[in-house]
C-alpha positions as CSV (number, residue, x, y, z in Angstrom):
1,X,102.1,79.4,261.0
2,X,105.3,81.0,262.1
3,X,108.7,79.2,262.9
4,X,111.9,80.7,264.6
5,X,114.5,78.9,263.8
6,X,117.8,80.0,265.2
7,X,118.0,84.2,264.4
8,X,115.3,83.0,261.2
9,X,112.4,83.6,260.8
10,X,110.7,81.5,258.9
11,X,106.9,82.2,257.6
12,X,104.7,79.2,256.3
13,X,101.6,80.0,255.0
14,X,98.9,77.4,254.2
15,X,95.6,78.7,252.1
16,X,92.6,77.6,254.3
17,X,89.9,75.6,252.8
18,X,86.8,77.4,251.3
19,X,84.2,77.9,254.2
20,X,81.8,78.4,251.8
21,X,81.8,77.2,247.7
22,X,78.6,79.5,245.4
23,X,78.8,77.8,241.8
24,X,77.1,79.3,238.6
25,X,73.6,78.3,238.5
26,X,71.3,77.4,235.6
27,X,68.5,79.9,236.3
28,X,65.0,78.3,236.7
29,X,61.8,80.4,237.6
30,X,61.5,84.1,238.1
31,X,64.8,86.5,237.9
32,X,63.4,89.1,240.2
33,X,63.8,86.2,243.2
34,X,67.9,86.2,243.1
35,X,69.9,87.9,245.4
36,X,72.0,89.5,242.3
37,X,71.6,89.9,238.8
38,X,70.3,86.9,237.3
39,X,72.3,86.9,233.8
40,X,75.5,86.1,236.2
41,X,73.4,82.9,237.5
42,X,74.6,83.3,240.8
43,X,71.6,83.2,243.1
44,X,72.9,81.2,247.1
45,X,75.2,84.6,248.2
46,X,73.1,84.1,250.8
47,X,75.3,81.4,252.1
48,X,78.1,84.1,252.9
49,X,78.0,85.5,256.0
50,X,77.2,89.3,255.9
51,X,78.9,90.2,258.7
52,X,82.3,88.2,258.9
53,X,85.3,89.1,256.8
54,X,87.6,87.1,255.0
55,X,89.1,86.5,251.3
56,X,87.0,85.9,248.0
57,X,88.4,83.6,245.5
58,X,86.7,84.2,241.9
59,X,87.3,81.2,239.6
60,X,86.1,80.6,235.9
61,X,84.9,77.5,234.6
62,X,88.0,75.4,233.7
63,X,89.0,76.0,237.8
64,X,91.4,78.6,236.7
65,X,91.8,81.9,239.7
66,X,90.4,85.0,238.1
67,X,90.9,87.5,240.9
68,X,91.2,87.7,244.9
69,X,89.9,90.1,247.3
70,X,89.5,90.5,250.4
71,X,86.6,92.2,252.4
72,X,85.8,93.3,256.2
73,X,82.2,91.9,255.0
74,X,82.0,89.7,252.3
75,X,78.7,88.6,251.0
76,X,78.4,93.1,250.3
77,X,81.5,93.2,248.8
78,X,81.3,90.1,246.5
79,X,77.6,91.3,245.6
80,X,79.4,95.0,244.8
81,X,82.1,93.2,242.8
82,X,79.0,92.4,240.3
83,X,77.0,95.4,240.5
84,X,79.3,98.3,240.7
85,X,81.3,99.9,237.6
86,X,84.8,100.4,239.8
87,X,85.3,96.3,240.1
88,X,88.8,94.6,238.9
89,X,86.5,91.8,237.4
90,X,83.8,94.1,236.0
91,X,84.7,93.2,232.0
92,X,85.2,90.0,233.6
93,X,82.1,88.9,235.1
94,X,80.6,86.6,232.1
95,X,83.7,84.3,233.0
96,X,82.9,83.9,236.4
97,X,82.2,80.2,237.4
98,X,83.0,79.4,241.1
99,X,83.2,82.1,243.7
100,X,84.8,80.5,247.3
101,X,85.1,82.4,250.2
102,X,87.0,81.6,253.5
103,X,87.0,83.6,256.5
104,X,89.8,85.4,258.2
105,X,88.7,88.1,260.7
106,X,92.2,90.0,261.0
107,X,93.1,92.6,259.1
108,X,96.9,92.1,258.5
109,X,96.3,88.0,258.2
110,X,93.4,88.9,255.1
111,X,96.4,91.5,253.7
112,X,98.8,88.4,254.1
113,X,96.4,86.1,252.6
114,X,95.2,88.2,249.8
115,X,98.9,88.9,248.5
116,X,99.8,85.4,249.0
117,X,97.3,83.8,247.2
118,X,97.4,86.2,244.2
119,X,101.3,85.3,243.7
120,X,101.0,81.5,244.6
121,X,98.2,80.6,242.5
122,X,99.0,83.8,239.9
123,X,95.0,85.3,239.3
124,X,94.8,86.4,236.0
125,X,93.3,89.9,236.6
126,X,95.0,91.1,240.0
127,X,97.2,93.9,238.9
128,X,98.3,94.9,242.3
129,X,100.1,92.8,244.7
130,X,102.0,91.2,241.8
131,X,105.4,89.8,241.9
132,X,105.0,86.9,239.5
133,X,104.7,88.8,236.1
């Protein structure tokens, strides 16, 4: 939300609620049925949209923010974020608990988001888009 106030302007920013919560699983049955690796025990990506884009929230067990991104399509790009070797969070993954995901369509509101989030709620392993360290 945006406020004018006099010549001011003033900039409010509210983090959205999670559209969608995937938690660390306890795998039962076969491996080769997840959507991802299995030794990450994350196996309902299938409850992010593939095609909308938005910001991804990585949190470890004890609720604490690991990293954010953001993503023009998120369920490929949090599925990359544990398969690829260029990933912020790739000597990271084991701690991965939660992974929450709200949508945000706009390009420059996700770039506002992303840097917003990282700074108010510090993530541990963003390393660009800093100003709290």
């Amino acid at each position: 939300m945006i406020k004018k106030i006099g010549s001011d302007l003033l900039i409010k920013i509210e983090i959205p609620k999670p559209d969608v919560v995937v938690t660390k699983q306890k795998l039962t049955g076969d491996a080769k049925d997840a959507k991802i690796s299995s030794q990450y025990g994350f196996v309902d990506f299938r409850l992010i949209s593939r095609e909308k884009g938005g910001i991804i929230l990585f949190y470890n067990a004890d609720g604490e923010l690991l990293y954010v991104g953001k993503a023009r399509k998120l369920r490929q790009r949090v599925t990359k974020h544990f398969e690829d070797n260029v990933s912020p969070i790739k000597n990271h993954r084991d701690e991965v608990h939660k992974i929450a995901v709200f949508y945000v369509e706009d390009p420059t509101e996700r770039e506002i988001y992303e840097t917003y989030i990282i700074n108010k709620l510090q993530a541990k392993y963003n390393i660009d888009k800093v100003f709290f360290k």
